[in-house]
C-alpha positions in Angstrom: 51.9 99.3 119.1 55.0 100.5 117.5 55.7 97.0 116.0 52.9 97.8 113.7 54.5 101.0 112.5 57.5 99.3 112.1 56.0 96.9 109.3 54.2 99.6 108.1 57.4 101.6 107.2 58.8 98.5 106.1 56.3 97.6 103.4 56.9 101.4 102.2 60.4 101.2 102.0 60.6 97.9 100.3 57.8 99.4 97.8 60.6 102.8 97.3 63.5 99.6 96.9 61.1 98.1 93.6 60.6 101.8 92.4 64.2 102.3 92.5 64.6 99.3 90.8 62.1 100.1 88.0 64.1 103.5 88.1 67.5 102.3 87.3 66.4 99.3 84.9 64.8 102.3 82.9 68.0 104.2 83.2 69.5 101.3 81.8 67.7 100.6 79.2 68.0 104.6 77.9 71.2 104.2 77.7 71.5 100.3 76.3 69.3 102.1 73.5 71.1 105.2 72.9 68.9 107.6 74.6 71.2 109.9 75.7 68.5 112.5 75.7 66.8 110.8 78.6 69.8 109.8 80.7 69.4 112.8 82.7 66.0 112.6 83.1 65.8 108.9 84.6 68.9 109.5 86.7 67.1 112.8 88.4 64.3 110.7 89.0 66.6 107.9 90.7 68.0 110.4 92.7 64.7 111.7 94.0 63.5 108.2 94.8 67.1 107.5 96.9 66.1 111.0 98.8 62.8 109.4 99.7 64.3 105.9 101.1 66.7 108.0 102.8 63.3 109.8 104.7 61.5 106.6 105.5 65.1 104.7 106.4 65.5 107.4 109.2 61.6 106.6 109.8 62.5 103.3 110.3 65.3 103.5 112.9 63.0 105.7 115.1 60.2 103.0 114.9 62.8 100.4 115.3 64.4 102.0 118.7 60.6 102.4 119.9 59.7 98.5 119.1 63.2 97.8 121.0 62.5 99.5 124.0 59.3 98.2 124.1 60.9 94.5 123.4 63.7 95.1 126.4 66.3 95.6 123.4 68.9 98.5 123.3 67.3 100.9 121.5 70.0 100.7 118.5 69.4 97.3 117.4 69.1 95.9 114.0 66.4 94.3 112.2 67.9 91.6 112.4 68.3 91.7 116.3 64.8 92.7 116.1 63.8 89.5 114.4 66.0 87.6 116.7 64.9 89.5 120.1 61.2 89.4 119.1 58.9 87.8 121.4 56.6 84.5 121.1 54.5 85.4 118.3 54.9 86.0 114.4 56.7 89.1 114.9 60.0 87.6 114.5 59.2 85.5 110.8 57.3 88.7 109.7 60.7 91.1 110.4 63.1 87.7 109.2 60.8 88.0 106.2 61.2 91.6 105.4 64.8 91.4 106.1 65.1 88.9 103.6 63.2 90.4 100.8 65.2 93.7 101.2 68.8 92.3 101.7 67.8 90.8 98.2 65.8 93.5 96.5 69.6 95.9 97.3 71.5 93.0 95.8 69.4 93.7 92.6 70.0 97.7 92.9 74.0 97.3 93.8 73.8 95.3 90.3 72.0 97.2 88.7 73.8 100.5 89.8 77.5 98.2 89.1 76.0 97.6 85.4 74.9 101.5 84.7 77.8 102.9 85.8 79.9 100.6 83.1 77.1 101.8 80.5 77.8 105.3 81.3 81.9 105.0 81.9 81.5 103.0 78.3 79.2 106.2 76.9 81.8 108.8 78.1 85.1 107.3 76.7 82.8 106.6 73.2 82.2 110.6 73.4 85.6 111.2 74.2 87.2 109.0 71.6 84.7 110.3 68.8 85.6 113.9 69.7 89.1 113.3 69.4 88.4 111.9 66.3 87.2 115.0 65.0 89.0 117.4 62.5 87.6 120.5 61.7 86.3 120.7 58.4 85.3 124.2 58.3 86.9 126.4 55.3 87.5 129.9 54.5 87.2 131.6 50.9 89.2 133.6 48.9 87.8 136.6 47.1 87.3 134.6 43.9 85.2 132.3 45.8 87.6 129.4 45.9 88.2 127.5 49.1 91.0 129.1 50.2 94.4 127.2 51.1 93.6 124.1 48.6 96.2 122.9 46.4 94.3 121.5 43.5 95.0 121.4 40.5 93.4 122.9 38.0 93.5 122.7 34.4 93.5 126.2 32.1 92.5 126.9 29.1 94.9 129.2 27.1 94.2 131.6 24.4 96.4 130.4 21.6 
């Protein structure tokens, strides 16, 4: 049965939703810390776990447009419409359930993303600002030795 598949690939993606999660709470605490070393690193990494729910999301709506033909539904129906067309059975709790636990598992990343983004907007004008704050320091020397292009005074002894 392709009902079975579908909560199969369900259970997978909400797994890839946690790891995403666990992804971008560790990108977020790089750069609450500081780590700007690492940014790059944990962002790759949330990028490579958003190219895998991509893959099992377009799993998903083949399954799904299987388990609704098989149901009577048109074969582009949600999971919710899926829950709601299911027949008698525990079908329609068990895709209500996982519906549930993802709709609130994304509400977790969109913060989490929202919250990241302000770290790293925050980060960049800090960068920016600190740059412009920069003068150069770097001197050149005159044959003598002397910073050249100083005017300090100095104090000579004469011959008398």
């Amino acid at each position: 049965m392709a009902i079975h598949d579908l909560s199969a690939q369900l259970w997978h993606e909400r797994e890839l939703l946690d790891l995403l999660t666990f992804k971008l709470e560790e990108e977020q605490l790089l750069l609450t810390a500081g780590k700007t070393r690492w940014v790059s690193h944990a962002t790759r990494e949330v990028e490579q776990v958003l190219e895998r729910l991509s893959s099992a999301g377009l799993a998903r709506v083949v399954t799904a447009a299987a388990v609704a033909s098989e149901w009577g539904l048109p074969q582009e129906a949600t999971l919710r419409e899926l829950a709601a067309g299911a027949p008698e059975g525990p079908w329609g709790e068990i895709l209500t359930a996982h519906l549930k636990a993802m709709t609130e598992q994304t509400a977790v990343i969109r913060q989490l993303r929202d919250a990241n983004s302000q770290f790293l907007r925050a980060a960049s004008r800090s960068t920016q600002e600190t740059l412009a704050d920069v003068t150069s320091t770097a001197k050149t020397y005159d044959a003598h030795g002397r910073p050249a292009g100083t005017n300090e005074s100095r104090l000579f002894a004469r011959d008398l």
